[in-house]
N, C-alpha and C positions, 0 to 999 in steps of 0.2 A: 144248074145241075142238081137233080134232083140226090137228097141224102140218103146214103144206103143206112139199112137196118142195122150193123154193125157202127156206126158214126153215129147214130140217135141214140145207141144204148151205151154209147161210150161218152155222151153231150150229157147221161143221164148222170154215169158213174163221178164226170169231173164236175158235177153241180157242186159236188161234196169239198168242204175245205178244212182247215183245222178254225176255221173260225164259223163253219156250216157244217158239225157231224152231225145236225139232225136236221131233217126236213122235211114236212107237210107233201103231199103228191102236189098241190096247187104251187109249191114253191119252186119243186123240183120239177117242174114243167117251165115257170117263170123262166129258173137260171140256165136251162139246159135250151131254152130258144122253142122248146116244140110242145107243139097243141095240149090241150089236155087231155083227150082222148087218146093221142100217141101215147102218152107220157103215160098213163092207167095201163095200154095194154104190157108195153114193154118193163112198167116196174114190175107187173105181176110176174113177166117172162124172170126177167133176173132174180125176184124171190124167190121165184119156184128153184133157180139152182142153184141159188143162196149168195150173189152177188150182193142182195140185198135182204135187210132184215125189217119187221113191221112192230113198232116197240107196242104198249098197251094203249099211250095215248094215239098212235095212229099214225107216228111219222116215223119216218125210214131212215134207217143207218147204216154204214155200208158192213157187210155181212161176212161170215166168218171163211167163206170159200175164197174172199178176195185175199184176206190177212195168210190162210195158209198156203195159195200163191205165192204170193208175196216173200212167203219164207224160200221157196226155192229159189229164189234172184238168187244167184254169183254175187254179189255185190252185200248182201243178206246172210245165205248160208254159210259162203265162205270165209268171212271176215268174222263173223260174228261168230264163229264156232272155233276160230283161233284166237281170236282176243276174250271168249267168255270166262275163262280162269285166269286171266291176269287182270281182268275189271272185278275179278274177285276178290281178286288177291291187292288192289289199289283201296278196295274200299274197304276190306279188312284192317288194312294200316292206317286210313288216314280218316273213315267213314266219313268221309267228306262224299258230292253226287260224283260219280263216274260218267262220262261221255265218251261212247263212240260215235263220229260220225264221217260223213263223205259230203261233196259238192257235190249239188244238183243244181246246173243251172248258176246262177249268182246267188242261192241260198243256199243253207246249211242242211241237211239231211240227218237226223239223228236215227241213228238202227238198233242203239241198243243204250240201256243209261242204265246206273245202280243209284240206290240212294235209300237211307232211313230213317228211322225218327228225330236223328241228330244230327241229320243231312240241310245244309240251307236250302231252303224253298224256288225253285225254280220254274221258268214257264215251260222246258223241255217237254215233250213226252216222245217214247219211243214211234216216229213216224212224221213227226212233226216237223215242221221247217220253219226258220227263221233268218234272220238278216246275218250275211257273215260280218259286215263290218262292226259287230255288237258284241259278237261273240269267240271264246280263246280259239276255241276248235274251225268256227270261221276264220280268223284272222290267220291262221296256218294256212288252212285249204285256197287261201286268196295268195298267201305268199308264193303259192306254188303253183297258182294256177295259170294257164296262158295269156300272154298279153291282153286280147282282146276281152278276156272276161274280168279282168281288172277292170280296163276302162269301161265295161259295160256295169260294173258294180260300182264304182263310180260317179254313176252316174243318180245313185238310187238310194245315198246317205241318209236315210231317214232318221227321226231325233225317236228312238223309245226312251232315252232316261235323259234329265238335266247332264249325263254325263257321256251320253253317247257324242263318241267323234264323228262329227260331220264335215269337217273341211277335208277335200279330197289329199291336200300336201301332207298334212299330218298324218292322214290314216297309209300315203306310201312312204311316209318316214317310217311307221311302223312295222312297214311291210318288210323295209329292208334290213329292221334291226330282227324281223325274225328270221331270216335268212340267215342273218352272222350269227345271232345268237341260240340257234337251235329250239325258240320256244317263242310261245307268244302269252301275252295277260292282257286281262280287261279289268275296270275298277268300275264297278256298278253299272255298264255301261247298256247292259239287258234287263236286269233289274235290279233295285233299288236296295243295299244290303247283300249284296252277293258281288265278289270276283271269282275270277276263273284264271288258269292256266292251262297250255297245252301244248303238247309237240305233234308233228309229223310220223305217220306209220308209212313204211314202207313197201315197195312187192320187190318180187324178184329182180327185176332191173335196175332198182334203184327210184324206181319212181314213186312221190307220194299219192299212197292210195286211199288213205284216209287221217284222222286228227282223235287223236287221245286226248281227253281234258279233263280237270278236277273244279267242282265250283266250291268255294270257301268262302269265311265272313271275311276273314284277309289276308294279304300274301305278304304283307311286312317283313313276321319272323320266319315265317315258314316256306317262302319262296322257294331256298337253294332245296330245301327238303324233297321239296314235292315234284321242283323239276327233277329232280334224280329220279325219283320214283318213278315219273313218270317216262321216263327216257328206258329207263332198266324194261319197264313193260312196255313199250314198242318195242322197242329189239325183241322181245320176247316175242310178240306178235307177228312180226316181221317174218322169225326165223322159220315160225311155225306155218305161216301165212305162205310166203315164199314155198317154203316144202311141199306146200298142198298143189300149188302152182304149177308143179314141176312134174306132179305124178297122171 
C-alpha cells in the first residue's frame, strides 16, 4: 500500500526525538524511511506552515506552530494551568526543580518543570521523556498504572546510573510501598547527585492523572518536609483540576 501524503509528513515530523532535535534534510529523509526528493518537497510544505523551522547552519527543528498546538492538548492546557501556581508556590519554599508530569506509554512525560540557579541539575526538559522506573514522578505514574503496562515496563529496565533499579522484584516492591505510602523517592537513580520525591495528582473521580515531584541533593532531613509539601499541592491541584472537569 502505497503511503498517503499525510503518513510521509508525519514519518517526517517523528524523525525528531529528544535525542534528534536537530536534523540535516539528508538525515531527516534517512530516519523518516523516504526518498530524498519526497523528503525536500514535504519539509518545505511543513516550513511554509511552520511545522518546521530552518536554523542558519541549515538543519531543521521542529517549529513553533507545533509547540503552540501542543499547548491546546487537554492533557497540556488543562493540568498545567491548575497546577502552574502551586509549582510556584513548591519552588518558592523549597527552590529545589519542580516536576509535573503524566504517562505516555511506559515513559514519563514531563509538561511543565520549575527550577533555578540553586536548583540541582537535571536531564528534564519541559516535553521530554524518560524511563519511569528512574524516575519519582515515574515511579508513581507506574504504581498506578494498569497491569499490562507494568509488565510491559518491566520488561525495559535500563541501567542510566550505577544506582538505577533494575531487577523487576525490587522495582514492584517499590511499587507497592508507594501505594501504602502515598509517595515515591529515587536516590540518584536518573542522574548522578540528584534525588527526587513525588506523589500522585488526582481528577475528578478519583483517578491518577498525573505525578507531582521535587528533585534535591538529598532527602535524609528533609523528606517528611517535602512530602507534605508536596501532598498539600496535589490536593490543591486536584481540587482546582477536578473543578475545571466538571464545567
Amino acid at each position: 500500500m502505497t503511503a498517503s501524503v499525510t503518513s510521509r509528513a508525519l514519518a517526517l515530523l517523528g524523525a525528531f526525538d529528544p535525542e534528534h532535535r536537530t536534523l540535516t534534510l539528508s538525515a531527516l529523509a534517512r530516519r523518516s524511511g523516504l526518498p530524498l526528493a519526497t523528503a525536500h518537497r514535504l519539509v518545505g510544505e511543513l516550513r511554509e506552515w511552520g511545522a518546521l523551522a530552518r536554523l542558519d547552519t541549515g538543519e531543521y527543528v521542529i517549529g513553533r506552530r507545533l509547540w503552540d498546538l501542543g499547548l491546546l492538548a487537554p492533557v497540556q492546557a488543562g493540568l498545567r494551568q491548575a497546577a502552574s501556581p502551586f509549582l510556584h508556590d513548591l519552588y518558592g519554599a523549597t527552590l529545589a526543580t519542580v516536576h509535573l508530569a503524566v504517562r505516555d506509554g511506559i515513559e514519563v512525560l514531563y509538561i511543565d518543570r520549575l527550577s533555578g540557579h540553586v536548583s540541582v541539575p537535571v536531564v528534564s526538559e519541559v516535553g521530554s521523556r524518560l524511563p519511569m522506573h528512574a524516575t519519582g514522578v515515574g515511579k508513581v505514574l507506574l504504581a498506578y498504572a494498569p497491569e499490562e503496562v507494568v509488565a510491559e515496563a518491566l520488561k525495559h529496565l535500563s541501567r542510566v546510573t550505577p544506582y538505577t533499579i533494575t531487577q523487576p522484584a525490587r522495582l514492584l516492591e517499590q511499587i507497592r510501598r508507594v501505594r501504602a505510602d502515598g509517595y515515591a523517592t529515587t536516590g540518584e537513580e536518573m542522574s548522578l547527585g540528584a534525588c527526587s520525591v513525588a506523589v500522585p495528582v488526582r481528577g475528578a473521580g478519583g483517578e491518577v492523572v498525573a505525578a507531582l515531584g521535587l528533585v534535591v541533593p538529598d532527602l535524609r532531613r528533609e523528606r517528611a518536609r517535602l512530602v507534605s509539601a508536596l501532598q498539600v499541592a496535589a490536593q490543591g491541584i486536584t481540587r482546582v483540576f477536578a473543578s475545571a472537569q466538571w464545567k
